[in-house]
C-alpha positions in Angstrom: -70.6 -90.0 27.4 -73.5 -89.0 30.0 -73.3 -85.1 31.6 -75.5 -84.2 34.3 -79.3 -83.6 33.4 -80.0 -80.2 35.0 -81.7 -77.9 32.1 -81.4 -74.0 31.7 -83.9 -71.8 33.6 -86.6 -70.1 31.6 -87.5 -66.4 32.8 -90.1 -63.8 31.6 -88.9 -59.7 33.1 -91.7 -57.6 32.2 -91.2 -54.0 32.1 -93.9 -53.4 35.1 -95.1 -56.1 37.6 -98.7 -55.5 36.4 -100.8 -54.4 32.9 -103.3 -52.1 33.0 -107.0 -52.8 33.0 -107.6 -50.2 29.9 -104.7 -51.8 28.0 -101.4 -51.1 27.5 -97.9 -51.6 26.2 -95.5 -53.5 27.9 -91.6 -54.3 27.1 -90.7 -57.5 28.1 -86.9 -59.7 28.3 -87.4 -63.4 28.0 -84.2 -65.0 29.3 -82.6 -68.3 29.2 -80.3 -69.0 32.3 -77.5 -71.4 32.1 -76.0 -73.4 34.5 -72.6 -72.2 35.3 -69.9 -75.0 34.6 -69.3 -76.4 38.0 -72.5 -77.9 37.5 -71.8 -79.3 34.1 -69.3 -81.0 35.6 -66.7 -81.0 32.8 -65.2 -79.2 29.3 -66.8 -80.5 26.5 -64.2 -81.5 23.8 -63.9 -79.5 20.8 -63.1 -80.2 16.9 -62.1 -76.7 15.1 -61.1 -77.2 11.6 -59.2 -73.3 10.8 -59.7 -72.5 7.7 -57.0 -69.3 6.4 -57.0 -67.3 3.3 -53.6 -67.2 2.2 -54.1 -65.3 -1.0 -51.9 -62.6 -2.4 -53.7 -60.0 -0.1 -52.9 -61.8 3.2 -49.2 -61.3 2.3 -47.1 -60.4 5.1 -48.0 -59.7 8.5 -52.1 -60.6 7.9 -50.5 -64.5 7.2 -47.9 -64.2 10.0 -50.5 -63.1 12.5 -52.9 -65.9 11.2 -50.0 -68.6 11.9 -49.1 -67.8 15.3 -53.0 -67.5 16.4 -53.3 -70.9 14.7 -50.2 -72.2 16.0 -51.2 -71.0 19.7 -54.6 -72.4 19.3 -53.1 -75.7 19.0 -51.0 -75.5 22.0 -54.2 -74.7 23.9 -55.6 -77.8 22.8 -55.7 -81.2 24.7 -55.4 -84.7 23.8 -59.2 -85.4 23.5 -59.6 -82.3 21.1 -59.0 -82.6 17.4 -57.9 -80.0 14.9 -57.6 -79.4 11.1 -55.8 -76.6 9.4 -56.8 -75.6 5.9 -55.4 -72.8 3.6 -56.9 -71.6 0.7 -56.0 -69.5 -2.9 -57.4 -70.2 -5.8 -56.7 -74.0 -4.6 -57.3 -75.7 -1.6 -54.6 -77.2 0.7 -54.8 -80.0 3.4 -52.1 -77.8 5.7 -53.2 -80.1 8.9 -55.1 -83.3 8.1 -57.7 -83.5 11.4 -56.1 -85.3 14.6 -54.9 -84.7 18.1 -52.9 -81.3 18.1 -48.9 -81.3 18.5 -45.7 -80.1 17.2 -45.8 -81.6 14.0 -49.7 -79.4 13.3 -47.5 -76.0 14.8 -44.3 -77.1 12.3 -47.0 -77.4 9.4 -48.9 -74.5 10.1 -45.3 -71.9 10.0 -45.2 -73.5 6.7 -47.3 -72.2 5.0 -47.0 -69.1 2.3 -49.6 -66.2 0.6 -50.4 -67.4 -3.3 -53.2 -66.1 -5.7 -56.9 -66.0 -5.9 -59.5 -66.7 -3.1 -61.7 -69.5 -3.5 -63.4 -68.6 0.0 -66.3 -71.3 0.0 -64.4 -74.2 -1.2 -62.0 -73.6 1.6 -65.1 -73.5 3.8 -66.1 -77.1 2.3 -63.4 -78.7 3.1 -62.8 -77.4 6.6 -66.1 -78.7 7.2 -66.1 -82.4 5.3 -62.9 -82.8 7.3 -65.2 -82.1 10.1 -68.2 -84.1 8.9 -66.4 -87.6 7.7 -64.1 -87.9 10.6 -65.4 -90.6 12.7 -65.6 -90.3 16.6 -66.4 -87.1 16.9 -70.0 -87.4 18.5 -69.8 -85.0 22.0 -67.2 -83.1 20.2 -68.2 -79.6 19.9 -67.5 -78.7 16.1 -66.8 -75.3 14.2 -65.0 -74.4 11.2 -63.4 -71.1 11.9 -62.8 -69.2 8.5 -60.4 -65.9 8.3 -60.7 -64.1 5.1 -59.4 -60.3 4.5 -60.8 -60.5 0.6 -63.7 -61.0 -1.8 -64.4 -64.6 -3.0 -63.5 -64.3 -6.7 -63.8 -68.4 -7.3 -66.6 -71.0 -7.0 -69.3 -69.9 -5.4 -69.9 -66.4 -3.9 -73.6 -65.5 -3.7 -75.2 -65.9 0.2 -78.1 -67.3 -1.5 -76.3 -70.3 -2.6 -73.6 -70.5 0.1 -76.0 -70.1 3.3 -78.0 -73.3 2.5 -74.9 -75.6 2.3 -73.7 -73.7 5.9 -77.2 -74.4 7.5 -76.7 -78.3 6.0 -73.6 -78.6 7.8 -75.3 -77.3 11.2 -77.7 -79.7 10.9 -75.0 -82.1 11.0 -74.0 -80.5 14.1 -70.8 -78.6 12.8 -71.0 -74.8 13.4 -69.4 -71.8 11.4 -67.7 -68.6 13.0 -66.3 -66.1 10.1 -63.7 -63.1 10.3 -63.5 -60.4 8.6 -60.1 -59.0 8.6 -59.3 -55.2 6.9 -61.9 -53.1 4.9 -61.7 -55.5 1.7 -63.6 -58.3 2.1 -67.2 -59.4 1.6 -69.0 -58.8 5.0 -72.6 -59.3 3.6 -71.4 -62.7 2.8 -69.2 -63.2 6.3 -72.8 -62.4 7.6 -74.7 -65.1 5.7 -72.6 -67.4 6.6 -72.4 -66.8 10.4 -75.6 -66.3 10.5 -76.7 -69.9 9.1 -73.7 -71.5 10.6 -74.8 -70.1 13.6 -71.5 -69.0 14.9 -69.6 -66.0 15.5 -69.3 -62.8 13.4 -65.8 -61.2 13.9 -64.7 -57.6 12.3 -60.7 -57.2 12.8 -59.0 -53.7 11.4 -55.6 -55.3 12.3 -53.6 -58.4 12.4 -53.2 -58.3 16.5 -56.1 -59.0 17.8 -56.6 -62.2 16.0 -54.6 -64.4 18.8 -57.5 -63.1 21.1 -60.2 -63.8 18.7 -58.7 -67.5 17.9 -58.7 -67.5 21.9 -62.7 -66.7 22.2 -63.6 -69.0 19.8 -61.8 -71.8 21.3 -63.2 -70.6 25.1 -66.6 -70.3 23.6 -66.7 -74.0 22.5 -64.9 -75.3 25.7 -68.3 -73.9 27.6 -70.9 -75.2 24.9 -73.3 -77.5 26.6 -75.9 -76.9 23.9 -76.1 -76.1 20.7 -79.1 -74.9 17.9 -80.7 -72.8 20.8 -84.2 -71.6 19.3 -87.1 -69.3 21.1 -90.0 -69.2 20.0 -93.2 -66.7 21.8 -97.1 -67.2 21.6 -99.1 -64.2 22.7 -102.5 -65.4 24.3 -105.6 -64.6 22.7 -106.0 -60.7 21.6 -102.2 -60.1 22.7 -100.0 -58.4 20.0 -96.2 -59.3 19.8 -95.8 -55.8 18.2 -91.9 -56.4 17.7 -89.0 -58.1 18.7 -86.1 -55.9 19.4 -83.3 -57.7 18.5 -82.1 -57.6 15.0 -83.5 -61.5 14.4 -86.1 -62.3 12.2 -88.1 -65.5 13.7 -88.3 -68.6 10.6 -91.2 -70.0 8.9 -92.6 -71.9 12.2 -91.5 -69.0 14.2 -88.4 -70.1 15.8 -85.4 -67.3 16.7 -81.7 -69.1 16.6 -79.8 -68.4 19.2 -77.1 -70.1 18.6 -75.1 -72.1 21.2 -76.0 -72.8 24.6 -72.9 -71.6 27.1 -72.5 -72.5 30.6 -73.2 -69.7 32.6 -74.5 -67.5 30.0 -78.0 -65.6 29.6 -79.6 -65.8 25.8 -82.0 -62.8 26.1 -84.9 -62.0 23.9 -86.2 -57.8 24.0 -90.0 -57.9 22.3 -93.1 -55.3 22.9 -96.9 -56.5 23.7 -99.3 -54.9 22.9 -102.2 -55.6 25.5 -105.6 -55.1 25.0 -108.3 -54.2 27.8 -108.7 -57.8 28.9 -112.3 -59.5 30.0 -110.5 -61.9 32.3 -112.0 -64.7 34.4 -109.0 -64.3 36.6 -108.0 -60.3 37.0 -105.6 -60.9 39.2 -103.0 -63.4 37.3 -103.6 -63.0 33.4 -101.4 -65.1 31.4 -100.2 -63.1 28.6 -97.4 -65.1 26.7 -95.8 -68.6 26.6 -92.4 -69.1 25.7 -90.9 -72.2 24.0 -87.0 -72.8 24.0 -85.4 -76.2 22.8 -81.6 -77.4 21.5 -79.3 -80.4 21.5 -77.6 -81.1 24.0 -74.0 -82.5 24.4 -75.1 -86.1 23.6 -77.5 -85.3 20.5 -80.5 -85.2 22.4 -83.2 -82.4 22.1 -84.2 -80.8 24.8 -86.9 -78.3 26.0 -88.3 -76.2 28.5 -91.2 -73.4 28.4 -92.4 -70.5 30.3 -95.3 -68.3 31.1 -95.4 -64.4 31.6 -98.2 -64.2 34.2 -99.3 -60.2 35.2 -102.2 -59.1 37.6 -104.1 -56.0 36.3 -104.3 -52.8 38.1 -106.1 -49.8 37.0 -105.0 -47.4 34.4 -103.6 -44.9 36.8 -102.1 -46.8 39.4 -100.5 -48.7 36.3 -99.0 -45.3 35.2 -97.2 -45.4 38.9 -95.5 -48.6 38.6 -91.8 -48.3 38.6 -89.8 -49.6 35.3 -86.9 -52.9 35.8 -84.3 -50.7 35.2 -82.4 -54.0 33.4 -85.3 -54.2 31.3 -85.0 -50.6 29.7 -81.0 -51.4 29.5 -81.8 -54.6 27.3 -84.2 -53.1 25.5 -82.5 -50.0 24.6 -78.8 -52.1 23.5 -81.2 -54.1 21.0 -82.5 -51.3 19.3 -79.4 -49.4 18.8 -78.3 -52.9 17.6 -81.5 -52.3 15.4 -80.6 -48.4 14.5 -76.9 -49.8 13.4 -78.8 -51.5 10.8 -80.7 -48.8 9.6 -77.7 -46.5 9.6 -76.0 -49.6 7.0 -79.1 -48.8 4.9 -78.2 -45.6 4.8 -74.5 -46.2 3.6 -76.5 -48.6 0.8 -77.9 -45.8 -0.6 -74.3 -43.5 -0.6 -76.0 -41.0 1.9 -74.3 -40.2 5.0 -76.4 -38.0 6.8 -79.0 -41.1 7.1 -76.0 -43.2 8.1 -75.6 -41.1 11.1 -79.1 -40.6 12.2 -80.3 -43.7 13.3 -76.8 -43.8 15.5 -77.7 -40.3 17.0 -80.7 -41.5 18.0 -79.4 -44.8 19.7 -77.2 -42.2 21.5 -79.8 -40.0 22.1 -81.9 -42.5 23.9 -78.9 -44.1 26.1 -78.5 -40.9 27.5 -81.5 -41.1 29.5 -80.8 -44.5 31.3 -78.8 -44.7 34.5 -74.5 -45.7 34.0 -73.9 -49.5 33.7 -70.8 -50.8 32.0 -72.9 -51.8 29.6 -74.9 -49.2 28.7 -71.0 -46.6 29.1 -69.5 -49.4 26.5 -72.6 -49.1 24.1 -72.0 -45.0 24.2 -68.2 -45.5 23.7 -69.2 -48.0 20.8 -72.0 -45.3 19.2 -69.2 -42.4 19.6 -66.2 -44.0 17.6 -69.1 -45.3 14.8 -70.2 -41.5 14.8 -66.1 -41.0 14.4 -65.7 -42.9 11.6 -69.2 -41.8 9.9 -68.1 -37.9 10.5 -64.5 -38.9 8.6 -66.6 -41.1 5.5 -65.4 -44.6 6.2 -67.8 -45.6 5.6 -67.0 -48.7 4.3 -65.4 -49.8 7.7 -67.9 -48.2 9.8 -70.4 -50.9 7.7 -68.3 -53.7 9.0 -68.1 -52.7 12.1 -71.9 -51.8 12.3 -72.9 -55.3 11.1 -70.7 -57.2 13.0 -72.1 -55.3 16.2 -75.7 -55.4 15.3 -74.7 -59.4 15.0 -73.1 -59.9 17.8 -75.8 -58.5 20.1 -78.7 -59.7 19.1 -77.1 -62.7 20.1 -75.9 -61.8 23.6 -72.4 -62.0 22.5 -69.1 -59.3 23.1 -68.9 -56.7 20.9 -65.9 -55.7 19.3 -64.4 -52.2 18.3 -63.4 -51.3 15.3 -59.7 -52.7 16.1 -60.9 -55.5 17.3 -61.0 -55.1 20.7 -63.9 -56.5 23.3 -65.1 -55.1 26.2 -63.2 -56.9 28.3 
């Protein structure tokens, strides 16, 4: 199956349209623009295995809810797309082997009933082997989705040995979303997982929203037209890439995952130069950094494109004059208070408070001064009802609901509340 050819535009937004002569620091957004799906032509099919915890804890309305979001994400499926339902205890059940969805995967899925233990990563293994052996599912777009409200107290439960296996399995091209639903369960390994499954991190306080989130998910990988989206940045010569904003540390080689590649959607990248007084042959066009993205696309094939960030200089002064992209300071300030969420989780680590709320303050603090967007009024709203639940010491949901948010965003994706809810 062949879809159309035309690749995602590559942009550099500096802070200023200039550096100055003497040297300077400059914020700068490196974005990668997809095509919108008219272009694209068509849907990409999808292959979800759902994986449920139906251990003692999900007893009750927690299962129920699970069911019918399962059951309704069938019905949303078409006859190209292939599904797998999995349930897991302190054993494993086959609920829906993977096929086309129907009646028979919704009867199935009603059937089944809380038990015991939760063996969370051998759920997780065979969600995905169901995804891995099944043949005929080359352009399919494949994610296990795994909903857990507990610890994993069987098999394996450290992120140092689970992540590994996760990244394997992406490399095979099958991608891992996690939620985390209630105050119970493990979200520093929910966050391994997502993060080297290079899916979605969800946080849900309640049962309700999970319909929407199984909705998302589905949406999300009905727009793919890429997937393993990496950045990489090379400063020239003498330029300092002082720091990267968003809450991503780059690999060995210096590539940032990004995760999927949506139609219509913008991966952004907030990072800081640090620019020397520059003895350039050309003053008025200095190149300052290159920008490397590449992914698969819906075929299997790699892709690529690159960028430069090009800058005359101006003197110090008239420098100092220049106007700041107002979207610029937005992006840049929602990373770091992505950034600040993590340092206030430090600060529940170490059972102090005070340092929980600080770092939120702050990201507060420093929206304050930028001018109303929705985005920037949602980030406020977010901040607010973390300071809420920081003020009242839950703190162990206002970790979850940190983390998930600090996740999320570096990634370009919706944030949730701590219900559940997006900003839509």
């Amino acid at each position: 199956m062949t879809f159309p050819s035309l690749l995602p535009v590559l942009v550099t937004q500096p802070q200023k349209p200039a550096i100055s002569r003497e040297g300077c620091r400059l914020d700068v957004v490196v974005q990668l623009q997809a095509p919108p799906l008219a272009v694209t032509s068509r849907r990409a099919p999808v292959a979800i295995a759902v994986v449920i915890d139906r251990s003692g804890s999900m007893a009750g309305p927690k299962l129920e809810a699970a069911c019918m979001a399962a059951q309704q994400l069938v019905r949303r499926l078409t006859p190209e797309d292939r599904v797998a339902v999995i349930s897991f205890d302190q054993t494993v059940a086959t609920v829906v082997p993977l096929g086309p969805p129907g009646e028979e995967a919704v009867r199935r899925i009603a059937a089944i009933r809380s038990g015991g233990s939760t063996a969370l990563f051998e759920g997780w293994r065979q969600g995905m082997e169901a995804l891995r052996q099944a043949p005929g599912l080359e352009v399919h777009q494949r994610r296990v989705l795994l909903l857990t409200d507990g610890q994993a107290n069987m098999g394996p439960r450290r992120s140092s040995e689970v992540a590994p296996l996760l990244g394997e399995a992406f490399e095979y091209g099958i991608s891992t979303s996690c939620i985390g639903l209630g105050d119970d369960y493990d979200e520093r390994l929910l966050t391994a997982m997502a993060e080297a499954g290079n899916g979605n991190l969800v946080h849900l306080t309640t049962p309700e929203q999970l319909e929407t989130v199984f909705s998302a998910e589905l949406e999300g990988l009905q727009l793919t037209i890429g997937r393993g989206l990496q950045l990489r940045l090379h400063a020239a010569a003498g330029v300092e890439l002082r720091r990267i904003h968003n809450p991503m540390t780059p690999d060995h080689e210096g590539w940032i995952a990004m995760g999927a590649l949506q139609a219509g959607s913008t991966a952004s990248l907030a990072l800081e130069l640090q620019i020397p007084a520059l003895d350039c042959k050309d003053p008025e066009c200095v190149v300052l950094l290159r920008v490397q993205a590449r992914w698969w696309d819906q075929d299997g094939q790699p892709q690529a494109v690159g960028g430069l960030l090009r800058l005359p200089q101006v003197e110090a002064s008239a420098w100092q004059q220049l106007p700041n992209a107002p979207e610029v300071e937005r992006e840049v300030a929602l990373q770091q208070a992505a950034r600040q969420r993590r340092q206030a989780m430090q600060g529940i680590d170490r059972g102090d408070a005070a340092m929980g709320q600080a770092p939120i303050r702050a990201a507060l603090e420093s929206l304050q001064q930028l001018k109303g967007s929705a985005d920037v009024e949602r980030e406020k709203q977010l901040l607010s009802e973390l300071l809420e639940l920081l003020s009242t010491d839950q703190l162990n949901l206002a970790r979850k609901v940190m983390g998930t948010q600090a996740f999320m965003r570096a990634r370009g994706r919706k944030l949730r509340d701590s219900e559940g809810r997006d900003d839509d």
